[in-house]
MARVEX-386035 format. One record per residue: chain; residue number from 1; residue in one letter; x negated, y negated, z negated of N, C-alpha, C in turn. Coordinates in Angstrom, 1 decimal, decimal comma, always signed. Layout:
REM residues N
+--------+-----+---------+--------+--------+--------+--------+--------+--------+--------+--------+--------+
| cadena | num | residuo |    n_u |    n_v |    n_w |   ca_u |   ca_v |   ca_w |    c_u |    c_v |    c_w |
+--------+-----+---------+--------+--------+--------+--------+--------+--------+--------+--------+--------+
|      A | NUM |       A |      X |      Y |      Z |      X |      Y |      Z |      X |      Y |      Z |
...
+--------+-----+---------+--------+--------+--------+--------+--------+--------+--------+--------+--------+
***
This chain:
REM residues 73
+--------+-----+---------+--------+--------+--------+--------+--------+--------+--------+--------+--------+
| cadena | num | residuo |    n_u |    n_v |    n_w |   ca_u |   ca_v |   ca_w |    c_u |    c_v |    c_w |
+--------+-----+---------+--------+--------+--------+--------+--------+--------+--------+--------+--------+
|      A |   1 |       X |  +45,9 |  +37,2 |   +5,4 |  +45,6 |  +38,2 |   +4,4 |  +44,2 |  +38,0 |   +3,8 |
|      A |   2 |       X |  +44,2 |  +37,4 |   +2,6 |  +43,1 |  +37,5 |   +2,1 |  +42,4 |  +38,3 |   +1,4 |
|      A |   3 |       X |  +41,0 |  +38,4 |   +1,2 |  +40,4 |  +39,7 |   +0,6 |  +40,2 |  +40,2 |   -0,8 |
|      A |   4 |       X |  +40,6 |  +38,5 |   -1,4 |  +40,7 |  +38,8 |   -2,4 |  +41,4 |  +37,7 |   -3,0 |
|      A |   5 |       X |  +43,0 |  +38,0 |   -3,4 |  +43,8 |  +37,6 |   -3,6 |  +43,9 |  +37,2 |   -5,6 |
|      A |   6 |       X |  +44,8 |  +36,9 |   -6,2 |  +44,9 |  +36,7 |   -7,4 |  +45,4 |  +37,7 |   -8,4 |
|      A |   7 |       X |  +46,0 |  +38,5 |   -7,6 |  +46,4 |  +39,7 |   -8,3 |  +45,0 |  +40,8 |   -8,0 |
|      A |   8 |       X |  +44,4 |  +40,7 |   -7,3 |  +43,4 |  +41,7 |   -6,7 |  +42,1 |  +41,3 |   -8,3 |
|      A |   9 |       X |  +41,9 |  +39,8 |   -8,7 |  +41,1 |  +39,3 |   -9,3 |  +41,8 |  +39,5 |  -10,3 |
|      A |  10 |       X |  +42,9 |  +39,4 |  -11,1 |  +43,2 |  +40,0 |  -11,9 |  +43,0 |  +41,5 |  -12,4 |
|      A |  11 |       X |  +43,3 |  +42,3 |  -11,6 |  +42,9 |  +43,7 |  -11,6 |  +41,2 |  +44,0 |  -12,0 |
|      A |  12 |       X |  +40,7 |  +43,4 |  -10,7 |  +39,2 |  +43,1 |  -11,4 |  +39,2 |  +42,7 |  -13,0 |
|      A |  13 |       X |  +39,4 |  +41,7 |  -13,1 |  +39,3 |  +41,2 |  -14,7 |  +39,4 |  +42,0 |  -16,0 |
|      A |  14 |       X |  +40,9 |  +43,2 |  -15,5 |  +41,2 |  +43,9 |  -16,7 |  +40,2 |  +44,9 |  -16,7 |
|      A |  15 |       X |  +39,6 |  +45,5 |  -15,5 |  +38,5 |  +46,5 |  -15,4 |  +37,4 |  +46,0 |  -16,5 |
|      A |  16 |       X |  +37,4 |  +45,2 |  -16,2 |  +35,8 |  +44,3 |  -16,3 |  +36,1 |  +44,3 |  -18,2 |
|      A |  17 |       X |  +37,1 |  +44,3 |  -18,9 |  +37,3 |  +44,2 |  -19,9 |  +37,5 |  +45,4 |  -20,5 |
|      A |  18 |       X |  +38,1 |  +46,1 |  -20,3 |  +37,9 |  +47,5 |  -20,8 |  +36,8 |  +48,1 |  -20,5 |
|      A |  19 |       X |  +35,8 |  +48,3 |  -19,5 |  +34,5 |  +48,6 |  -19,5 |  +33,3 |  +47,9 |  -20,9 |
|      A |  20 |       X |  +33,8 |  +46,5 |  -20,8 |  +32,8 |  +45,8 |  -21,7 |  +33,3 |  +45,2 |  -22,8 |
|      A |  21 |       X |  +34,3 |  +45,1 |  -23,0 |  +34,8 |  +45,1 |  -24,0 |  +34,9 |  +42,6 |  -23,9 |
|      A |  22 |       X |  +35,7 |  +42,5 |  -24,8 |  +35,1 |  +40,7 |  -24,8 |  +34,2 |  +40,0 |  -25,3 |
|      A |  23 |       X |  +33,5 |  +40,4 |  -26,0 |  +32,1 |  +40,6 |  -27,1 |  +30,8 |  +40,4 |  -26,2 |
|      A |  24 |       X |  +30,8 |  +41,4 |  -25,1 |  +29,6 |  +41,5 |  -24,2 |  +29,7 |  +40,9 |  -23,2 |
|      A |  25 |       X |  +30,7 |  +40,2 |  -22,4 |  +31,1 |  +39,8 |  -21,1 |  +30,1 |  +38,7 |  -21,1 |
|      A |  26 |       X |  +29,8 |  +37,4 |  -22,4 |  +29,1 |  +36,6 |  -22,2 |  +27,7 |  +37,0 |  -22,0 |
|      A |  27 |       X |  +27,1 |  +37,8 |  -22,8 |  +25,7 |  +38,7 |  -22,6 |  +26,0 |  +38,9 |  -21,0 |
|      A |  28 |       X |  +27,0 |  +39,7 |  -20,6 |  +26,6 |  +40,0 |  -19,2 |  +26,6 |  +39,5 |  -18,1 |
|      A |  29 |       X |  +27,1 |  +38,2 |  -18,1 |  +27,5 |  +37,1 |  -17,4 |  +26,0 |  +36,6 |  -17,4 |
|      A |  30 |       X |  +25,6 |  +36,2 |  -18,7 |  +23,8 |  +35,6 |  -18,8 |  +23,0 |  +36,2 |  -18,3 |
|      A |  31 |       X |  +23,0 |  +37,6 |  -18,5 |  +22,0 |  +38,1 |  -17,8 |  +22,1 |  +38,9 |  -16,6 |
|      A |  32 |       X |  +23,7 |  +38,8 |  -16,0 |  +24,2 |  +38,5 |  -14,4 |  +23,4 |  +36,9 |  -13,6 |
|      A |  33 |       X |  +23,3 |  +35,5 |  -14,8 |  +23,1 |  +34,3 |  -14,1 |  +21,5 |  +34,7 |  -14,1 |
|      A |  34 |       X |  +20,4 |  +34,8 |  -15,4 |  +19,3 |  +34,9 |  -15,0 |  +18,4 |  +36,0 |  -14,1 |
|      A |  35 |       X |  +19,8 |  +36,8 |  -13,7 |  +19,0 |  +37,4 |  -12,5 |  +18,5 |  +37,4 |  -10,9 |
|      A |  36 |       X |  +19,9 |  +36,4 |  -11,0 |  +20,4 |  +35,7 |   -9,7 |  +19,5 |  +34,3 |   -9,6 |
|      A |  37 |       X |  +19,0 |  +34,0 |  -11,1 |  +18,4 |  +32,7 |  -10,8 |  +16,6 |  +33,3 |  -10,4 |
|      A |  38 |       X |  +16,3 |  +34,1 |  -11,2 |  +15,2 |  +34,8 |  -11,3 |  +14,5 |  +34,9 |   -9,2 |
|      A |  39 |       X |  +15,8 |  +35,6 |   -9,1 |  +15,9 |  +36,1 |   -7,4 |  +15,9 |  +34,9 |   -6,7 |
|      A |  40 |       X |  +16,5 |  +34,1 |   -6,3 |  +16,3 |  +33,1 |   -5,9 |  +14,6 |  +32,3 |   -5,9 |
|      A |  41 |       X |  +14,4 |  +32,3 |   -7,4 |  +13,3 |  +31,8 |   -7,4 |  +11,8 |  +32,7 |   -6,9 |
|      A |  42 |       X |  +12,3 |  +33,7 |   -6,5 |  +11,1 |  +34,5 |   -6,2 |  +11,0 |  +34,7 |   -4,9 |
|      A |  43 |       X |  +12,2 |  +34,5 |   -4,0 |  +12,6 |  +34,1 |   -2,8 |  +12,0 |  +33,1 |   -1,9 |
|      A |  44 |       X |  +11,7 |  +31,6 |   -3,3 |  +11,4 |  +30,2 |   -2,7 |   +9,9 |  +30,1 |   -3,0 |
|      A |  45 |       X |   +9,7 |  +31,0 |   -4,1 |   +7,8 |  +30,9 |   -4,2 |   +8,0 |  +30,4 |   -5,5 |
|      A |  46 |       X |   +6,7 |  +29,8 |   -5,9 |   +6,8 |  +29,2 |   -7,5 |   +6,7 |  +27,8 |   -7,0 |
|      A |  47 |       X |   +7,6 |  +27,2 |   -7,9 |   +8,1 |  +26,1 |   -8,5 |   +7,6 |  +25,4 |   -9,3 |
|      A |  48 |       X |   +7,4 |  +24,0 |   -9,7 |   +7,5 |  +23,2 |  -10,9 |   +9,0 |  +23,4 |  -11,3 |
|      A |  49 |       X |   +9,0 |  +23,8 |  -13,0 |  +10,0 |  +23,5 |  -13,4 |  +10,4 |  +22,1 |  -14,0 |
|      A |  50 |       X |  +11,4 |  +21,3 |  -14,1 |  +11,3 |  +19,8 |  -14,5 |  +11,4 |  +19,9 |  -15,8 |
|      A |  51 |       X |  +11,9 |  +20,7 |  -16,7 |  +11,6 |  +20,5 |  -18,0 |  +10,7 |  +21,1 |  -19,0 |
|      A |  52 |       X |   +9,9 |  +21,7 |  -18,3 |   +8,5 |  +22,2 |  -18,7 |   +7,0 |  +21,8 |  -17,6 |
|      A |  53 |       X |   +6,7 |  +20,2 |  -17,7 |   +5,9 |  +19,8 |  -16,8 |   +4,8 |  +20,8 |  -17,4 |
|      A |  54 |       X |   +4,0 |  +20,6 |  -16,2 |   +2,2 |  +21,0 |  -16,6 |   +2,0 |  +20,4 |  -17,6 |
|      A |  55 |       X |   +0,9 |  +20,9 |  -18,0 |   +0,3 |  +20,2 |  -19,3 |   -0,9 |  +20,2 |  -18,9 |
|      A |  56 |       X |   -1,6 |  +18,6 |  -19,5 |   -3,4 |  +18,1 |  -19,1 |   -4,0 |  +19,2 |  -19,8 |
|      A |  57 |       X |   -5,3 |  +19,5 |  -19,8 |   -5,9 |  +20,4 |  -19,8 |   -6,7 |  +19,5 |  -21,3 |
|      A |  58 |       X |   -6,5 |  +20,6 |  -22,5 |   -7,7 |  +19,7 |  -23,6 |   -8,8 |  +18,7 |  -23,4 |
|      A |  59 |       X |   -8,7 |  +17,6 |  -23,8 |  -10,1 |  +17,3 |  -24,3 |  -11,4 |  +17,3 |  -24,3 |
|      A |  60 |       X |  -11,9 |  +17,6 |  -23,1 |  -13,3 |  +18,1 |  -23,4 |  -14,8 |  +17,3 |  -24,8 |
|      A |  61 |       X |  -14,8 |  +17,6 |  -25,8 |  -15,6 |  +17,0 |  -26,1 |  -17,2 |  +16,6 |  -25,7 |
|      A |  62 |       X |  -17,9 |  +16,3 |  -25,3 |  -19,3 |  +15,5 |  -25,1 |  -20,0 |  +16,8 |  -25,9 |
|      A |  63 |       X |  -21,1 |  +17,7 |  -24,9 |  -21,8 |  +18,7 |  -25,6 |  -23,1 |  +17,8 |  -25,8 |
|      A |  64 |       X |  -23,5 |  +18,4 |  -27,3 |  -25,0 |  +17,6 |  -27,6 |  -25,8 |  +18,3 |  -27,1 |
|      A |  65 |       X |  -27,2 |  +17,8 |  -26,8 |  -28,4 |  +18,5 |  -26,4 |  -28,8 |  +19,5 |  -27,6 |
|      A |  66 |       X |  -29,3 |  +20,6 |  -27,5 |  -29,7 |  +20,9 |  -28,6 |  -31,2 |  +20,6 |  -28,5 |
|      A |  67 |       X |  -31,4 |  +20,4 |  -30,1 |  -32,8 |  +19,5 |  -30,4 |  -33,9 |  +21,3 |  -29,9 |
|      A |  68 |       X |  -35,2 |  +20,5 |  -29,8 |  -36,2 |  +21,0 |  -29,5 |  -36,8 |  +22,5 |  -30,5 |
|      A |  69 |       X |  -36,6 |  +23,7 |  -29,8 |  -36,7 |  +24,8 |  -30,9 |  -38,6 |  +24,4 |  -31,4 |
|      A |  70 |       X |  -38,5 |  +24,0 |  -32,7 |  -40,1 |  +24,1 |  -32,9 |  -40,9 |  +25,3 |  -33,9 |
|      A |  71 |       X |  -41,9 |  +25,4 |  -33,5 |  -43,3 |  +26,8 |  -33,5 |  -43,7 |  +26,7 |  -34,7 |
|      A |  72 |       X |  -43,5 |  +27,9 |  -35,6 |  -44,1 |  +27,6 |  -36,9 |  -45,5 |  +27,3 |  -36,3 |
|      A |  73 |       X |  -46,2 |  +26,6 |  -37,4 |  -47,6 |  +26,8 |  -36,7 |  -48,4 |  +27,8 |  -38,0 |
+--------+-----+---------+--------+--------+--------+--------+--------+--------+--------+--------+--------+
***
């Protein structure tokens, strides 16, 4: 006996469509996945993501001295 059988997931299914209609299922599916991804990741700590490496830090340019303030006389 299983717990959740094909007819049982079918039933589910027709719920799940009369509640949200077929329009929103993918919205809620996405924002069912990035929550679960969200959670997980907050679980494991922070991460590098691989397709957003760090980025080097600008350029620093070479600061000039500034020249000698001089005294009216």
């Amino acid at each position: 006996m299983e717990f959740l059988s094909v007819p049982h997931l079918l039933i589910i299914l027709v719920i799940v469509l009369i509640f949200f209609g077929g329009r929103r299922i993918p919205d809620v599916m996405r924002g069912l996945g990035e929550g679960i991804r969200s959670f997980k990741e907050g679980m494991q700590g922070p991460t590098q993501n691989p397709t957003n490496p760090p980025q080097a830090p600008p350029p620093q340019q070479p600061q000039q001295p500034n020249p000698p303030a001089q005294t009216p006389h």
